[in-house]
N, C-alpha and C positions, 0 to 999 in steps of 0.2 A: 162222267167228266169230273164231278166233286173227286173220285177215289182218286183220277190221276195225277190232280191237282196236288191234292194230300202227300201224294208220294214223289211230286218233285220237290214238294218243300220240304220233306225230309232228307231230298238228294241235296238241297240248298245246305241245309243245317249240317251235314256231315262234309261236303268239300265246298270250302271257302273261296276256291279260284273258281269256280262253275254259278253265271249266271243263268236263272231261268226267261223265258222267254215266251208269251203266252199270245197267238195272233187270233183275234176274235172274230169267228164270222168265217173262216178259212178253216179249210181242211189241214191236220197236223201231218196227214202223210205229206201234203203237196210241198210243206217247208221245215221239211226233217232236216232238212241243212242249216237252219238258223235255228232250231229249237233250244240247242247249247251253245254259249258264247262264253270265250275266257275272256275272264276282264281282268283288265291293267291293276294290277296290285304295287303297293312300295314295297320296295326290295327291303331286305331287315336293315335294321339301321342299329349297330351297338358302338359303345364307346367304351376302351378300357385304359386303364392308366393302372402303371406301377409305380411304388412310389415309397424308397425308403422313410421312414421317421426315425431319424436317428436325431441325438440331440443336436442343435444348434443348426440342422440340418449338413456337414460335414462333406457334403458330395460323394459317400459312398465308400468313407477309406477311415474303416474304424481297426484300432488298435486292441487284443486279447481282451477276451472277457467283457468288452464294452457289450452294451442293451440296446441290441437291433434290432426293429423289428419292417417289417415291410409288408405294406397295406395295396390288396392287390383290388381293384372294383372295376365292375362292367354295368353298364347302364346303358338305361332302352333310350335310345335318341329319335325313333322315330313315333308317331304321328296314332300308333294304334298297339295293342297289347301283342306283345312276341315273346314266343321261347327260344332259349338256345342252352347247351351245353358250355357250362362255364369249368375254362381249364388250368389249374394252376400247379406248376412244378416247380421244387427247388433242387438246382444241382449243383455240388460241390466240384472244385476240379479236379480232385481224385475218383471224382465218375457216381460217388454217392446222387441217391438219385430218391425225392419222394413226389408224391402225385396225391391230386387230391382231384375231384369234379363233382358238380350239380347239375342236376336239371333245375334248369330259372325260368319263371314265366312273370313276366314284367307287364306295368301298365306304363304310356308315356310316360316318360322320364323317372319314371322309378330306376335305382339300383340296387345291387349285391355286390358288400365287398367280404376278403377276407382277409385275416391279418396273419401272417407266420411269422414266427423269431428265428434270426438265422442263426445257426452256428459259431460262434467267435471262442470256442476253448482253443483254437489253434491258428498258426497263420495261412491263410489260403485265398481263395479267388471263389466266391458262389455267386448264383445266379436266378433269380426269381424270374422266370417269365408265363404270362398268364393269354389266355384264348379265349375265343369263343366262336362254336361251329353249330351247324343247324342240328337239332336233337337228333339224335342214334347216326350222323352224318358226321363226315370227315371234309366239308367247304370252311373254311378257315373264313369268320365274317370280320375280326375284329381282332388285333393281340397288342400286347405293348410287355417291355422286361425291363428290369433294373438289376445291376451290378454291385457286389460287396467287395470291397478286397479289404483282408483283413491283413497289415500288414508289421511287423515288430516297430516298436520304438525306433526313430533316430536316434543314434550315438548325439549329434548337434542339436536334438527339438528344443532344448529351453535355452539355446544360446546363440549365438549369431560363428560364424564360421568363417572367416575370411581365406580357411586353405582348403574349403568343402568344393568336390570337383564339376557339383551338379547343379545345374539351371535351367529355369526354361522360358519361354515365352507366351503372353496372357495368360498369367497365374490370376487369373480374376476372383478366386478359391483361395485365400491365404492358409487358410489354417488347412482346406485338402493339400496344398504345395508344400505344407511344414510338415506333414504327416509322411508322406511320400522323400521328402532327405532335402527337396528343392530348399537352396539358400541364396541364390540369384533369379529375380525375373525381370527382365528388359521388356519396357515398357517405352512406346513412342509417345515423343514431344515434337507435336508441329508446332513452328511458329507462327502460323497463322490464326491456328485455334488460343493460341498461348498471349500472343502482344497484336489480336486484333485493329487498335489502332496504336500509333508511336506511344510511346512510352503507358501505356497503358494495360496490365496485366492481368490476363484470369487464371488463375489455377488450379481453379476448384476439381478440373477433368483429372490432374495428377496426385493433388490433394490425397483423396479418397483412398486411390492407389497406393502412396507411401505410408498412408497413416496403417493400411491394414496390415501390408507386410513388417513393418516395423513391430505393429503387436506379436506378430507370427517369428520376429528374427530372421528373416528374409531380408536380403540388399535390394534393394532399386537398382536396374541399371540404363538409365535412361539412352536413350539411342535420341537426338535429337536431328529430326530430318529439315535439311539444307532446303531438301527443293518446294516444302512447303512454304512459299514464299508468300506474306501477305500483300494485301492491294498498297498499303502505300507506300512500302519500298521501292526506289526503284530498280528497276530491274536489270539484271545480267546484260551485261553488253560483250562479248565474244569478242576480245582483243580491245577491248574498252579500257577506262583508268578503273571503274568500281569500285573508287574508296569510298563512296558513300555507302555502297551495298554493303562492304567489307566493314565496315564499322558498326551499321546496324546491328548485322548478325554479328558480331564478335560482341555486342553489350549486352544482344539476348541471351547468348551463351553464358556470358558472366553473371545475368541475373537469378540462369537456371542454377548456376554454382552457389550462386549465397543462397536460396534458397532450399537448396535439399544436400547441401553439402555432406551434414551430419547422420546423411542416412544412405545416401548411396553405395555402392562397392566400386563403381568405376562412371566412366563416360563412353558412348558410342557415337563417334561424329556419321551421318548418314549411315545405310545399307544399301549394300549393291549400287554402287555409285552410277555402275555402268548401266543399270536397268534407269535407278532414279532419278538421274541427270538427265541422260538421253531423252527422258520426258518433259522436261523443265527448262532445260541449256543448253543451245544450238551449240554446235561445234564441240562439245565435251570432249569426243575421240578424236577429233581432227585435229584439237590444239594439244593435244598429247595428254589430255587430263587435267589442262592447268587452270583449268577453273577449280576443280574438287582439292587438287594440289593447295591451293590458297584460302579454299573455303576451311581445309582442314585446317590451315598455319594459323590460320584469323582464333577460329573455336580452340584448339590445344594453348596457345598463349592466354586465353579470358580463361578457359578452367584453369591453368596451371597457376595463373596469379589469381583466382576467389579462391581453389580448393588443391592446392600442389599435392596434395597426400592423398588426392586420387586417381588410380591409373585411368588413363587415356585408351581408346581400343582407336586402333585408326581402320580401317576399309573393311569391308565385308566383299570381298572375292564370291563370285558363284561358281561352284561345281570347276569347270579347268578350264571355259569360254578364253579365249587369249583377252579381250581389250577387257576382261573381269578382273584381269592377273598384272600380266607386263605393264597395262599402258598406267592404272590406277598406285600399285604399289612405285614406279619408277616418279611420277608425280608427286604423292605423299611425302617421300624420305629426299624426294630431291627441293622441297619447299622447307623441310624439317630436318635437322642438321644433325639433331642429337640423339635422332631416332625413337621411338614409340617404345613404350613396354610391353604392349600386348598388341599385336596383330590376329587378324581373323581369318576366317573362310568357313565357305559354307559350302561342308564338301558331301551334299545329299550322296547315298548309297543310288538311289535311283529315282527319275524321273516318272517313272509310270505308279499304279498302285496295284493293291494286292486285287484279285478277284472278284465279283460276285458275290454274294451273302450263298450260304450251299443251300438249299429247297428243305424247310422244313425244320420239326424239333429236331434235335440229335447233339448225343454225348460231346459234351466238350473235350472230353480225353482224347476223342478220334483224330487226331492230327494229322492228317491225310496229305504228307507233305513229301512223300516217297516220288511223287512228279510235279512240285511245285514249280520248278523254271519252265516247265511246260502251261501249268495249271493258272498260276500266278502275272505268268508271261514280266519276270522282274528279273534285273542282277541279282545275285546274292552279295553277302560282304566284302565279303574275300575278291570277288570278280572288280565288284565296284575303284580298288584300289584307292581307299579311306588313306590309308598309312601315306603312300605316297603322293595324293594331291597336296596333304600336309607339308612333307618334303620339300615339293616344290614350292608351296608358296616361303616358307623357309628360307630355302635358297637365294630365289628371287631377291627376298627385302633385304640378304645380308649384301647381293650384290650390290644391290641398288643405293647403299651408305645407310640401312638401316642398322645394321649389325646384332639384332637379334633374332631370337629365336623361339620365344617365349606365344604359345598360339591359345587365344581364349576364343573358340568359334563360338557366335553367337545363334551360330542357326544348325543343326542336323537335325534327319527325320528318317523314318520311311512313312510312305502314306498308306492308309486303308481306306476300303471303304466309304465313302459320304451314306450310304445308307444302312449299312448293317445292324443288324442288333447287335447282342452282346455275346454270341452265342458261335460256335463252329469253329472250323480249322484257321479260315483266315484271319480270325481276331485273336488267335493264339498263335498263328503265325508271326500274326504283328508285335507281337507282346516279344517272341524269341528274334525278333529282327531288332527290336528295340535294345535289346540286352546287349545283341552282338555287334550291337554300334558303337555302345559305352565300352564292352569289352577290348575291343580294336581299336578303336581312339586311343587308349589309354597305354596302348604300347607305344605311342611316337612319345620319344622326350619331347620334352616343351612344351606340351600341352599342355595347360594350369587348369583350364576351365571348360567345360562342354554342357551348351544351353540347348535341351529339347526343345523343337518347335515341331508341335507345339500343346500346352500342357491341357488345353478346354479345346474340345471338338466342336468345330463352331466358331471358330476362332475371327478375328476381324478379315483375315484377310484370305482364310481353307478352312477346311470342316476336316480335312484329312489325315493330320497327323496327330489327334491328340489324346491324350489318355485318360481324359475326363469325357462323359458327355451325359449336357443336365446335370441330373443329382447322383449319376449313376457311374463307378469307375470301372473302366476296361480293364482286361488281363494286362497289359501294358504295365500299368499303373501300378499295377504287384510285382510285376516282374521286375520295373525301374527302383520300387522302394527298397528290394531284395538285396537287388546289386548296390545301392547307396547303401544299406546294414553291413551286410560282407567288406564291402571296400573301403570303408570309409578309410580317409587318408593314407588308400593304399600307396605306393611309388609306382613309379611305369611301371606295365610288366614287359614282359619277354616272349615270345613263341619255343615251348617245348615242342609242339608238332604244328604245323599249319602245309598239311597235307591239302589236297583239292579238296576233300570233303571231310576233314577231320582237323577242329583246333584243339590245343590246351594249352594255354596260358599260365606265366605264373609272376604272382605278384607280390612285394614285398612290404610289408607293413610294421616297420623296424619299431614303432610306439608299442603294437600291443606284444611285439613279437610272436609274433605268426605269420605264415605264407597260406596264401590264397593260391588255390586252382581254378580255373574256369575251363570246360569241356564243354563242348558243344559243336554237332554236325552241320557244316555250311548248306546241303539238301539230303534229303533225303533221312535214312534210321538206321541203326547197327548196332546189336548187342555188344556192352561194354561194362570187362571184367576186371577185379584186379586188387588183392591183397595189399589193403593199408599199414602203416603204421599202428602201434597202439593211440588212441588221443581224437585221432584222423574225424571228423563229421562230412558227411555228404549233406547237400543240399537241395533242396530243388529252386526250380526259378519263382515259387508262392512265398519262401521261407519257412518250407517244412523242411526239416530233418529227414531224409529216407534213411541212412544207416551211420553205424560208425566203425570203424576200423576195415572196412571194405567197402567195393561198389562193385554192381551186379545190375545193373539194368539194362533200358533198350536204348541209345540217345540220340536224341534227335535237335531241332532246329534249340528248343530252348535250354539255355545254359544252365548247366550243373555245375555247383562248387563245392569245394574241397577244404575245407580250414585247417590246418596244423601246426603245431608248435615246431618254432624255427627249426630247433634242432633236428627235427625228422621230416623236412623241407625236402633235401636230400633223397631221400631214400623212398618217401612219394614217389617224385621227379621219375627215380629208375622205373619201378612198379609201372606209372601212366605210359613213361615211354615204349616200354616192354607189349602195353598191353594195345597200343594204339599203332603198336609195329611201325614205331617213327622208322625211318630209313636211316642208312647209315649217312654220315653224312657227305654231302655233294663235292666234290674237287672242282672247284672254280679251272675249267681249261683256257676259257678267253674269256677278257669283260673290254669292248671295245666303245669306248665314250665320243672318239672323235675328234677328241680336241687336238689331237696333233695332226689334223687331216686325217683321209682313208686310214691311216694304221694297219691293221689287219685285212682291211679289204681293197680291193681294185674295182677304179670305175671300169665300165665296158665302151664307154661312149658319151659324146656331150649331154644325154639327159640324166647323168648319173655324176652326181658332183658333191662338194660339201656346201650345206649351208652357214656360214659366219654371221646367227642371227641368235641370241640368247630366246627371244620371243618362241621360236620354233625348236629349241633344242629342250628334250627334257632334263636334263643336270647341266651344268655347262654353261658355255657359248656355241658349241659346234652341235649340227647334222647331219648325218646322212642324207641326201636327196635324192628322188626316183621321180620322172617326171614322164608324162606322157604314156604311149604302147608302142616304143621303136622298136619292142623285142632284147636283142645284146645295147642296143647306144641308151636304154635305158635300165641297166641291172648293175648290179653291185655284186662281188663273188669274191666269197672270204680265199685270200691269195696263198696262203699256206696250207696244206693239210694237218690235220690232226688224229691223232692213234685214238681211237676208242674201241678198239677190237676188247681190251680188258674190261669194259664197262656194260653193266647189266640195264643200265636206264641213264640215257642222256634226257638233256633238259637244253634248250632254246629258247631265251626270255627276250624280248625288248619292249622299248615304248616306242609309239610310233601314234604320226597327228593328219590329220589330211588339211588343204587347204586348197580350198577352190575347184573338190571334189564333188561330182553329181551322184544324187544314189545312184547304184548299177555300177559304176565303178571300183576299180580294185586292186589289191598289188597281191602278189604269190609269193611264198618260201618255198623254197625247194632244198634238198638232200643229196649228194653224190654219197655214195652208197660203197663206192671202188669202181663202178665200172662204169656207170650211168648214172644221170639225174635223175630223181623222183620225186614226185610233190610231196608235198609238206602240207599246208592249206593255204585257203586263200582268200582273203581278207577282203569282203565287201561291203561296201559306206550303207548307205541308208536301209541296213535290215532290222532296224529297229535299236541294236545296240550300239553302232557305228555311224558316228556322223562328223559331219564337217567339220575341222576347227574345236575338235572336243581330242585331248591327249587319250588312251587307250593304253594297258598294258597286254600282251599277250603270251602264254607260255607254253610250248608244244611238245612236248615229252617222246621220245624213243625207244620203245622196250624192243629188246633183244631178241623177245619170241615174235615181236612182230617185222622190225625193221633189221636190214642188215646194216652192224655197227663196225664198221672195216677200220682196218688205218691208211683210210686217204678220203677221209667224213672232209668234207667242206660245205657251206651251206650259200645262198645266194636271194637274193632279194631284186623281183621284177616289176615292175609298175606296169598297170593296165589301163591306164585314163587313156582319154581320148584325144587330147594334147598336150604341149608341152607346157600350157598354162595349168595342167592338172598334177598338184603335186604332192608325194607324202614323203616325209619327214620321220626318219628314225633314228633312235637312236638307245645310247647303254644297249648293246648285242651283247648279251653273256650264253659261254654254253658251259654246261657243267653236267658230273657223269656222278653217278655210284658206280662205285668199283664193284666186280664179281669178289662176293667173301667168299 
């Protein structure tokens, strides 16, 4: 009995999950079932942190040649001594890749760290992230990674910039926001946190705020929100007199002018009125706005008399919602006479976010974005139509007696992940979606100013759009400071190609004399070729150099630039166009707006009429309407024919909006061919891209190997609702061809 004893307990000492079990007095054969028992163990317990030390701690956005280093540790958190495989890699975004690991055996609370110096001889985007898995095992117990972007000086860092294009929101990071080009951050002023009781003032919350950007040369731009209204005001009364309310707030406003005057860049009376009000102000939309109409006239009169030599920004519009648009800007300029110098919108690329974090370590360079509208389930740029919500909000304010044109959006994004690391295709997705937002913004005139929201991941109000998080900065964040070196005080640019899947841009920057390019594929990748000028530099989206006097690479979502001297602007131009096989260009055959009535087209029947409503038209006053499913009493059919027998590719463009459309519902284009109709496609609400009361552009293209391109092409527009209360709205119908060369 002693021998067998002996030799459980050496079965003890060599496996730690096996208790023994010893029944005295009792046969071991009779309780061979109980003689081994696993007993309940704690699962491992580690903790790892990564964690730049860079000086002053900078959040991750160090400039050439600075001393980085980053200190990566993992520590035993649990209760008893444990080993694991400690794992730590740094990757550069050119794919450079180094690896280091231990075996660690730990007692409670003991740790192992180690310390790497990043790379900073050039500008790029690296990546420390560190692990730990059970010895000679691949179970991931514990990881954590931190971000470097190393990115070139501001052209503006030691000076303040009043014509700099870029801003953002919760710059809580002064000196990462000055590093990265940021020269505006809008920051919220409630009045309730601000004048607690009447005449009573705390500012310590904004204090803080202007004092840091001001050491950094960063503007303030305070956004003062209306509907935080404190308790002893009294309150909004919806057809009421309000001059008590009206004069409160118009003294608060004037106290926020004398007090930060000297540091500001501008004023922002509320955001999204129509979100913010709606929450605060019974009847907001019902009385057409004219509460927000008044609250503005009150605030723009108390800034314009403490701080006249500060632009005013009046309404933040969201995305193309109608009572965001019509009922807000028609309110504003119809209270304010003299109209605003800077209007807003806030015209998000898309409502959804990008993917997933992808399973596991793996090369940042893999940009696995050849199925992203699949993969991502997102618009792209180009789809989102950036350029033209701008337009229309444009339009609107000039109709409405504001008569400018000048647009400082305070808010654009696209969002990623709330939990990714820093690591894979879709955080460098985000970084090339962030780029081609500043890029395409930048072609509408009038634009002066564009504010990322937003600049810290984590932000007060989303964790989703931002290009800091912690101490650590995103590809974003390199990619944003890139395009602020390259552009600084570019002019608009222009579309050399903006093909469906192929942009280049070009831009003009008359101070240093030179022209910018920007290239960049809307989805997907394609080899792209093409003999430069002498001079010429490429660049990538980290602000590395890849070549000079040519480009020869693969391109994809993030943008490539081009620098050259004016004078061989030119002869780029040809070369990109040549190489990007821009098409010849289109022959406008019809662009029908509406405003003279049907014009080109014939109704079929009472559900097919014009609407005489600005609210529903996209340029204009006028409509097109299709309402219900009566078949012909609800279609529209363009009344003349048109010859495109000569034409190798027609095009089909309009805008079109639903209103009081259920998902499942739909309207059709169709094609007469010469001899017969045939479809075109057909447009249905709620599939994730289409919904109610949201404008839509749509463009449908005709190739000659696939469709027959006759001379008696007519085209027609049917509605599919369910009744005549169901209605969509279209309008600007352009068709236009390439000729056969």
């Amino acid at each position: 009995m002693m021998r067998f004893i002996e030799m459980l307990c050496g079965i003890k000492r060599s496996v730690k999950n096996v208790a023994v079990v010893l029944l005295a007095g009792t046969s071991l054969s009779a309780h061979g079932s109980v003689l081994f028992q696993v007993s309940s163990q704690p699962a491992p317990r580690w903790y790892i942190k990564v964690q730049n030390q860079m000086e002053n701690q900078y959040d991750g956005v160090a400039f050439t040649n600075e001393i980085v280093k980053v200190r990566a540790l993992v520590k035993n958190t649990g209760d008893r001594s444990q080993s694991c495989t400690f794992h730590v890699e740094v990757e550069t975004d050119d794919g450079q890749l180094e690896q280091y690991q231990w075996n660690v055996e730990k007692a409670p609370l003991e740790s192992f760290a180690y310390t790497v110096t990043i790379p900073t001889d050039r500008f790029g985007f690296s990546e420390v992230r560190a692990w730990c898995t059970d010895v000679g095992g691949t179970h991931v117990l514990a990881k954590s990674n931190c971000g470097i972007a190393v990115v070139p000086t501001p052209r503006n860092y030691h000076a303040y910039d009043d014509q700099s294009f870029c801003g953002a929101t919760y710059v809580n990071e002064s000196e990462a926001g000055r590093r990265l080009g940021i020269k505006y951050n809008r920051i919220y002023v409630k009045w309730d946190r601000h004048e607690p009781v009447q005449g009573q003032f705390d500012w310590s919350y904004i204090d803080g705020f202007v004092d840091a950007h001001t050491n950094a040369f960063i503007y303030s731009l305070p956004t003062i929100r209306v509907e935080s209204v404190p308790d002893w005001v009294t309150p909004w009364e919806t057809g009421g007199d309000n001059t008590e309310f009206l004069s409160a707030w118009s003294n608060f406003v004037r106290q926020v002018a004398v007090r930060y005057g000297d540091a500001v860049g501008g004023y922002m009376i509320g955001a999204e009125p129509g979100r913010s009000l709606g929450q605060s102000f019974g009847g907001w939309l019902a009385t057409g706005g004219t509460c927000y109409g008044k609250m503005l006239e009150a605030a723009t009169g108390a800034l314009n008399e403490a701080d006249p030599d500060s632009p005013v920004i009046a309404f933040a519009t969201t995305r193309t919602t109608l009572e965001h648009k019509d009922v807000f800007i028609r309110a504003a300029h119809g209270t304010h006479a003299a109209g605003y110098e800077y209007i807003s919108h806030h015209a998000y690329p898309s409502p959804r976010t990008i993917g997933a974090e992808t399973a596991g370590p793996g090369a940042m360079t893999v940009m696995d974005d050849s199925n992203w509208p699949n993969r991502f389930g997102i618009e792209n740029v180009r789809d989102a139509g950036i350029r033209r919500q701008y337009q229309k909000v444009q339009h609107l304010s000039a109709e409405f007696g504001g008569g400018t044109t000048n647009l400082w959006p305070t808010e654009i994004g696209y969002t990623a992940p709330t939990d990714v690391g820093l690591i894979g295709p879709e955080l460098f997705m985000h970084a090339g979606l962030c780029a081609q937002v500043y890029c395409v913004a930048r072609t509408v005139p009038g634009v002066k100013r564009l504010m990322w929201f937003n600049m810290r991941y984590g932000g007060e109000d989303t964790a989703g759009y931002g290009l800091l998080r912690s101490d650590s900065a995103r590809p974003a964040a390199c990619a944003i400071a890139t395009y602020n070196y390259l552009l600084h005080h570019a002019e608009t640019g222009r579309f050399v190609c903006d093909r469906e899947d192929l942009a280049i841009i070009r831009y003009e920057k008359p101070a240093d004399a030179e022209t910018v390019f920007a290239l960049f594929r809307y989805n997907g990748r394609e080899n792209f070729s093409a003999s430069l000028s002498s001079g010429s530099r490429v660049w990538n989206s980290f602000g590395r150099t890849l070549s000079t006097g040519s480009i020869d690479l693969e391109l994809g979502t993030l943008p490539v630039y081009i620098t050259v001297a004016d004078s061989n602007a030119d002869s780029v131009e040809t070369a990109l166009s040549a190489a990007g096989n821009v098409a010849a260009k289109a022959q406008t055959l019809l662009c029908e707006s509406f405003e003279s009535g049907f014009g080109s087209f014939t109704s079929s029947g009472t559900n097919c009429l014009i609407c005489a409503d600005d609210a529903w038209a996209w340029d204009g006053d006028n409509a097109l309407e299709i309402r219900g499913a009566a078949g012909t009493e609800s279609t529209a059919v363009l009344s003349a024919q048109l010859d495109i027998s000569a034409f190798t590719n027609v095009t089909v463009s309009f805008w079109y909006i639903g209103q009081s459309v259920e998902d499942g519902e739909s309207f059709s284009v169709d094609y007469f061919d010469g001899t017969a109709w045939q479809p075109l496609e057909t447009m249905v609400f709620g599939t994730g891209r289409f919904s109610d009361q949201n404008f839509y552009s749509e463009s449908i293209e005709l190739d000659a190997a696939v469709h027959t391109l006759s001379s008696g092409f007519r085209i027609r527009f049917t509605s599919g609702g369910s009744d005549p209360g169901d209605r969509v709205l279209i309008d600007e119908v352009c068709v236009r061809g390439v000729p056969d060369s």
